[in-house]
Structures are given as structure tokens and as C-alpha cells.
C-alpha positions in Angstrom: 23.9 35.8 22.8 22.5 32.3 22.3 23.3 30.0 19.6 21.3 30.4 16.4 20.2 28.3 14.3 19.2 28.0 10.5 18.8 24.8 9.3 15.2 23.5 8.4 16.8 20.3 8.0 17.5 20.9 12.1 14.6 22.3 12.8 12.4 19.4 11.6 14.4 16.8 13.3 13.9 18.7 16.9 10.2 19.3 16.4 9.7 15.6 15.6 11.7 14.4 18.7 9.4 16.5 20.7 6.4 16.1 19.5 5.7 12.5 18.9 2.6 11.1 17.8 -0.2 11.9 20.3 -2.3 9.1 19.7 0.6 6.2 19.3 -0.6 3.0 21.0 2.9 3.1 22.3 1.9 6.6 24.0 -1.7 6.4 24.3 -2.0 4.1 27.0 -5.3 2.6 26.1 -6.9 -0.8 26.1 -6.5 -2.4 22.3 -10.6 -1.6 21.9 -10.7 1.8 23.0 -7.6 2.4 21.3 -8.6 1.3 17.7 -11.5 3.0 18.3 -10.4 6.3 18.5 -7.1 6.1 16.3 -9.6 5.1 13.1 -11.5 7.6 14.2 -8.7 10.2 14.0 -6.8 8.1 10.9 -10.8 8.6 9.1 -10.5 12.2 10.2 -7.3 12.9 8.6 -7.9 11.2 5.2 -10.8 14.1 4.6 -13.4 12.9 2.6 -13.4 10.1 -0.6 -15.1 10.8 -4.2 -19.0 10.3 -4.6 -19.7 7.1 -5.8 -20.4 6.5 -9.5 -21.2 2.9 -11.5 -18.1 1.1 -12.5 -18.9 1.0 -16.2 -16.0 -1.3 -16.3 -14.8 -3.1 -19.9 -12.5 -5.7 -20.6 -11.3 -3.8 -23.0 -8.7 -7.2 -24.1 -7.7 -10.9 -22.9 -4.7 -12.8 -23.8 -3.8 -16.0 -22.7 -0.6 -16.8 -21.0 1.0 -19.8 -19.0 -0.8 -20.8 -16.4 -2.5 -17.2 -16.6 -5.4 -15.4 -18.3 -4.1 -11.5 -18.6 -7.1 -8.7 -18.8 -6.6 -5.2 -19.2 -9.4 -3.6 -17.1 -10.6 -0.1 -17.3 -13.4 1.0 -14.7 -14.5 4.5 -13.5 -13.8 5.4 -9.8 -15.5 8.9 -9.5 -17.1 11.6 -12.1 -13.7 13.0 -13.4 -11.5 9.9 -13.0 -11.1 6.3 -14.7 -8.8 3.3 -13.4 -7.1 1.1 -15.8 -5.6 -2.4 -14.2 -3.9 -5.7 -15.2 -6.3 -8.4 -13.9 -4.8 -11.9 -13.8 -6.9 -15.1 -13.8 -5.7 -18.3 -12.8 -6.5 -21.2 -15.9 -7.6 -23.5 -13.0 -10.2 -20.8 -11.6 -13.5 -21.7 -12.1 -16.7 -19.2 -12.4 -18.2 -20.7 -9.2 -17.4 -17.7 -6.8 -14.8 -19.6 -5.3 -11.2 -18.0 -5.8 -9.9 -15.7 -3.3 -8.2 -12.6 -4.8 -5.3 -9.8 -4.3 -5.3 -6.6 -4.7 -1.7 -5.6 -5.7 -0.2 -2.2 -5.3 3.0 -1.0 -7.2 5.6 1.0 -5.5 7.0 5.0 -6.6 8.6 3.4 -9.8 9.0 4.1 -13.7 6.3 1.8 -15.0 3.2 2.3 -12.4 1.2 -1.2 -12.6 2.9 -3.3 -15.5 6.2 -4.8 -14.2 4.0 -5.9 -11.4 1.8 -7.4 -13.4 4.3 -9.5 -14.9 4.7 -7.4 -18.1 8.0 -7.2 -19.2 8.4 -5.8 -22.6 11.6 -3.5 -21.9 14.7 -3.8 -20.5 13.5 -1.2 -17.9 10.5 -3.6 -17.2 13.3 -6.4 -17.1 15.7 -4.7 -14.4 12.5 -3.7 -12.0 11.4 -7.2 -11.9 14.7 -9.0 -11.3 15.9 -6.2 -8.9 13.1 -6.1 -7.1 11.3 -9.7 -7.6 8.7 -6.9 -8.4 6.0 -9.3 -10.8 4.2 -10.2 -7.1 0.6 -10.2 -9.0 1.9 -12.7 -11.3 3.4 -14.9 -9.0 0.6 -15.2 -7.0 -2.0 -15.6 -10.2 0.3 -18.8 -11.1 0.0 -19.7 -7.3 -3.6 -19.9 -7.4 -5.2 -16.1 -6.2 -7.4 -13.9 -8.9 -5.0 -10.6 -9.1 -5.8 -6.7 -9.8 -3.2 -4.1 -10.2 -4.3 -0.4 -10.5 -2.1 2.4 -11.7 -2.0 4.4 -8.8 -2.9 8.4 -9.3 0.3 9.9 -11.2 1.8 7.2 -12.0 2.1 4.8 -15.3 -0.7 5.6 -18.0 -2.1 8.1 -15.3 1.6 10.0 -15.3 0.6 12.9 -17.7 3.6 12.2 -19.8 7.0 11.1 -19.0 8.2 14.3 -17.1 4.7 16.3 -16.4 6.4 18.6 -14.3 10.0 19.1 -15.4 12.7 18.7 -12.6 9.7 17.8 -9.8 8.1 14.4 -8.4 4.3 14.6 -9.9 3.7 13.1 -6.6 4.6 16.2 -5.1 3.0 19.1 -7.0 -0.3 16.6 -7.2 -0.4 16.7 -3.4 0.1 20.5 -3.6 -2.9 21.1 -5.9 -5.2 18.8 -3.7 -4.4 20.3 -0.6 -5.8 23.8 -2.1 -9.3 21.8 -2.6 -8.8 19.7 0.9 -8.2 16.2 -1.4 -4.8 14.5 -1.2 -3.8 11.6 -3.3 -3.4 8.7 -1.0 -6.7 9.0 -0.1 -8.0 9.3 -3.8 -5.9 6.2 -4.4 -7.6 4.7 -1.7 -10.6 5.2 -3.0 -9.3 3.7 -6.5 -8.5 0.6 -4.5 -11.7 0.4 -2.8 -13.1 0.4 -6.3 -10.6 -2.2 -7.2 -12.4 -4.3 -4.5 -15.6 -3.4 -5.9 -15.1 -4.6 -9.1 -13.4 -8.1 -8.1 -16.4 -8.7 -6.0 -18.3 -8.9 -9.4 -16.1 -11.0 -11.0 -17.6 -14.6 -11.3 -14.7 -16.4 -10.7 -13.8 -14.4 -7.0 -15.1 -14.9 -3.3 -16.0 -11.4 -2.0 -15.0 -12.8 1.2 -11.9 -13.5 0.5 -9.6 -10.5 -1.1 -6.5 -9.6 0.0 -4.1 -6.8 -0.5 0.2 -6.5 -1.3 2.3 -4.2 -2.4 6.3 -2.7 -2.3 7.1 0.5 -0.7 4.6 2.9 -1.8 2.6 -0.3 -2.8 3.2 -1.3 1.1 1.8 2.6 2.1 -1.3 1.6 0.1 -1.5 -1.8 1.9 -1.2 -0.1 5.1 -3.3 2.8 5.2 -6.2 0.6 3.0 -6.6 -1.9 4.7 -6.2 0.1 7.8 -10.2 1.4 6.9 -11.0 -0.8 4.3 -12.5 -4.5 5.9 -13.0 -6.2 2.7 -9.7 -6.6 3.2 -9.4 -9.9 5.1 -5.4 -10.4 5.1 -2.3 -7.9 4.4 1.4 -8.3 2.9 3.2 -5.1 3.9 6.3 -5.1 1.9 9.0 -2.9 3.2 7.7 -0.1 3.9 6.1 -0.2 8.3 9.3 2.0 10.2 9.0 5.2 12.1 7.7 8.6 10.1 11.1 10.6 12.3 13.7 8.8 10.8 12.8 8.0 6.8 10.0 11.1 6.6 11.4 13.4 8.4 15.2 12.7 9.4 15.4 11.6 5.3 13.0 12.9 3.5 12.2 9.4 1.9 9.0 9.9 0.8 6.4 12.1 -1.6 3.3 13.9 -1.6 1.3 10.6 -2.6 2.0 8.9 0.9 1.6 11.8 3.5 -1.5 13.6 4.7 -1.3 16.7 7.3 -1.2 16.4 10.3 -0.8 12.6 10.1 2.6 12.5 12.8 0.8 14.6 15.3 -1.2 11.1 15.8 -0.1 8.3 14.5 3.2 6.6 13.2 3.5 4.1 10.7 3.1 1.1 12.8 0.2 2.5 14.3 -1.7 2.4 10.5 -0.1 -1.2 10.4 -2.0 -2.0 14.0 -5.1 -0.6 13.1 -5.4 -3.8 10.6 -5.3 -6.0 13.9 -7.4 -8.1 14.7 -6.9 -9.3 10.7 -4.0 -11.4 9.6 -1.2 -9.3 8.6 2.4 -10.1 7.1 5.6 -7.9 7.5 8.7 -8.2 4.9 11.9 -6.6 5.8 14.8 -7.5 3.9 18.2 -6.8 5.9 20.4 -4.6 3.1 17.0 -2.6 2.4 18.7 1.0 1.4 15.4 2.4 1.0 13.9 1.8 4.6 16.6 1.0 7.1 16.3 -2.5 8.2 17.2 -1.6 12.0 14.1 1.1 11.3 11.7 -1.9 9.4 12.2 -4.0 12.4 11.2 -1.2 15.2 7.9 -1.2 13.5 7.7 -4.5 13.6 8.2 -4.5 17.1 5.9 -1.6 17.7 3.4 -3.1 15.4 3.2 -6.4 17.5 2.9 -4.8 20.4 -0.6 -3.8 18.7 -1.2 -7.5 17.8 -0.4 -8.7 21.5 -2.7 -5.9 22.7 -5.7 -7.2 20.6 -4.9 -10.8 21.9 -3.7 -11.9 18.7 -0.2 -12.4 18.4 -0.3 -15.2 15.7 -2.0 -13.4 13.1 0.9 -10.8 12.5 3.9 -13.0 10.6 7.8 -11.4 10.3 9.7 -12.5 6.6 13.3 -11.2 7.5 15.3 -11.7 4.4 18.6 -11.6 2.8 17.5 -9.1 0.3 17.1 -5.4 -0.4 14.1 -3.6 -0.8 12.4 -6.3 -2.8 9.4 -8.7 -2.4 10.8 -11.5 -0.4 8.2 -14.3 -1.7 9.6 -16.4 1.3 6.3 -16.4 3.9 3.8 -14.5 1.2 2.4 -18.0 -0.6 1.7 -20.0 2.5 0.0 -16.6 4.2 -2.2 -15.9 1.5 -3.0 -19.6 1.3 -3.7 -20.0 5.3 -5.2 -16.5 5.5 -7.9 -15.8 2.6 
């Protein structure tokens, strides 16, 4: 009798060594152009279809100024059924000439969605996130000059439902298990929040429309990806820890939620193919080397993979490495001088 086997765990592993990602430029074999071509294609495919567009209706609904900063809280609308609200940071030097490029800044799967990002630090929680993590990225780069917006992402800080909505579950999970019964799955809704995030700084006085940016930390660096992957507003990219292959932290660890997945999504592509699909646009990598959260061995494959993309298109120099001597944190190391040369 032959040897049996029970274990999902097993099972999963085995099917993803077999079955690699059909349209990986790594496996495809294509020319960079043909290539693109038909992995946004596929990538477009996958996402299914974003919200009907509705006016903004946006309000500043305060303003407080702050050292070297203006702070705004920001609430906009982003379909019929669904409102945004967002930290927007001003620099004190901008001036309302249409000249000041901007970021669009993602937070990652934490406790307090949009705010430590944003530089708000009114608990100790707040505190730990942004020292542990270097996590107030939208305020560093307000003070360094750059107009920033950071959205709460879907199911996540004042769009959570309550601390624990679903008791002993990640909301991120059972979210993506209601959409998939209507054919909608939250990271392309969020995607479509952040598209609407570019909307609305494109109609801010003070911001170049031609020159916005996106960032973000682990799930902050899948929205970076994946965005900007179909989203050409977006003229530059920080990917913060987060580009390394779906087979070992998806599937060989399970290290990720229903906000960052869509099905069928490894049959085609891996991470660093969403992470080439920005090519030929300036893009930045950060990998820090005692990362527990994505492996660094695993972050520096899809770099590697990724700029084999960037070589492909011709354009080797516009995809920039920060290896640092951190965890899974914003590095801060290449970021100021990219955004600078880049938007």
C-alpha cells in the first residue's frame, strides 16, 4: 500500500512546488513588452472589477498646526456605500502654486490603521509601533518636504468595526470571505481607496499631479505593490519589506490575510512579478537583514527576481536596494534622496 498522507499543511507545500506561477517573467520567457503586456492584463483580470465612481465630497473636517507640519484630518467618499478618512500632512514651506510633489502612504496589518503612520502618537501603543518600527514614514517625509496622505485601509483603524469585530478571527479574513461571495475582495477595494487618495491630492492646491508617489510597511508595501502595479499616477515606489516569493511566506507560512491575496493570483504571478510590472517607473526595495516577518534570504530573491524585470525593460538604474541592519521596519536610509531624485 502506498504512503498516505494527511497534512494540508503538506499538501499545499507540494502543489505550490509544482505549480509555479504560469505567467512569472522568470518562466514566461517573453520580451519585457510583450511580457508586461499580458501579466497586467492577467494581474487586471484577477483584481475583478473596482466601485463605480462617485464625487469625493471631501471635507477638512480639522487642521492643526504642528512643527514644521500642517496636520488635516480628511474624510472623502470612494464609492456609494463607503467613505475614507486620512491624515494629510502639509509641509509649512509648501506653497499653493501646484508645485509640491506628494506620497501616498500605506500602513501595514497593525493595531492603529493610519495614525502611528501619520505621526500621531497619543499612546503608548502608538509610541512602541513608531520606535519599533520607525513606523511615522508620512511624517518624516512631510518634514522632508513631500505633501503626505494616509488612508485607513478597509478593516482596519476607524474602519475596524470595533476593537475585536469578529471575536478570535483576523477581520481581514472573514472580510475577504464575504467579498468573495459577491466577486469583490479587499485589496482591490483598497485599491480603489488609494486611487481615490490620488484623486483627491490632485485637487489640492499646493500638489503637482505629476508628481505623487506611494510607500508603505508590509501590508502597506502589498498596497504599494499591487497599486502602483495598475495605477500610473504613480510616478515612483518605496516597497518596504514586503517583495519575496508567495511559496515560502503565503504558502510554506501562512504569513498573510485575506486583505493581500486574490484567487488564483500564484497560478500567474509572484510577488516580484507585481513589483516588475511598476518597471519602467522608479522603484525602491527595503529589506532589513533580522526581518522575522519576511525572511531576509526570501526579501533578497525578489529582489533579484524583481531586477531581472528592471534589466529586461532596459532600466536597471531605476530599481534601488536599501539592505539594512534592521527588522521589519522602514529603513529611512535610501527613501529621502529617492523620493527627492524620483518625483
Amino acid at each position: 500500500m502506498s504512503k498516505r498522507q494527511f497534512s494540508m499543511r503538506e499538501y499545499w507545500n507540494r502543489m505550490a512546488a509544482e505549480n509555479p506561477p504560469a505567467l512569472s517573467f522568470s518562466r514566461a520567457g517573453l520580451p519585457f513588452g510583450e511580457w508586461h503586456e499580458k501579466a497586467l492584463q492577467k494581474l487586471t483580470e484577477l483584481l475583478g472589477p473596482f466601485p463605480e465612481k462617485v464625487p469625493l465630497n471631501a471635507d477638512v473636517e480639522y487642521s492643526a498646526e504642528q512643527e514644521g507640519y500642517l496636520r488635516r484630518r480628511v474624510v472623502f467618499d470612494s464609492e456609494q456605500w463607503m467613505s475614507v478618512p486620512c491624515q494629510v500632512l502639509i509641509p509649512a514651506n509648501a506653497k499653493k502654486d501646484k508645485s509640491t510633489p506628494a506620497i501616498v502612504c500605506s500602513h501595514g496589518h497593525g493595531r492603529f490603521g493610519k495614525d502611528p503612520v501619520s505621526g500621531i502618537d497619543s499612546t503608548p501603543g502608538h509610541r512602541a509601533d513608531i520606535e519599533g518600527m520607525n513606523y511615522n514614514y508620512a511624517e518624516q517625509m512631510a518634514l522632508a518636504g513631500f505633501v503626505t496622505i494616509t488612508p485607513d485601509l478597509r478593516g482596519f483603524g476607524e474602519r475596524r468595526d470595533g476593537p475585536d469585530p469578529f471575536p478570535g478571527r483576523d477581520p481581514c479574513n472573514v472580510n475577504y470571505v464575504k467579498g468573495s461571495l459577491m466577486g469583490l475582495y479587499p485589496l482591490t477595494l483598497n485599491i480603489w481607496d488609494i486611487r481615490c487618495c490620488i484623486d483627491y491630492l490632485e485637487t489640492m492646491e499646493e500638489v503637482d499631479p505629476g508628481r505623487i508617489g506611494m510607500m508603505g510597511l508590509s501590508q502597506g508595501g502589498t498596497m504599494t505593490a499591487f497599486t502602483a502595479a495598475v495605477e500610473p499616477r504613480i510616478k515612483a515606489a518605496d516597497v518596504i519589506s514586503y517583495i519575496n516569493p508567495f511559496a515560502g511566506f503565503g504558502i510554506g507560512r501562512g504569513n498573510f490575510c485575506g486583505s493581500q491575496v486574490l484567487p488564483g493570483l500564484y497560478r500567474y504571478l509572484d510577488t516580484s512579478d507585481i513589483a516588475g510590472l511598476i518597471a519602467p517607473r522608479p522603484l525602491l526595495l527595503e529589506m532589513g537583514i533580522y526581518d522575522t516577518c519576511f525572511f531576509f534570504q526570501d526579501l533578497y530573491r525578489g529582489y533579484e527576481e524583481t531586477a531581472a524585470v528592471y534589466r529586461a525593460a532596459g532600466v536597471p538604474e531605476r530599481l534601488t536596494a536599501d539592505i539594512h541592519p534592521h527588522g521589519h521596519a522602514f529603513s529611512g536610509k535610501e527613501a529621502f534622496a529617492f523620493f527627492k531624485k524620483n518625483l
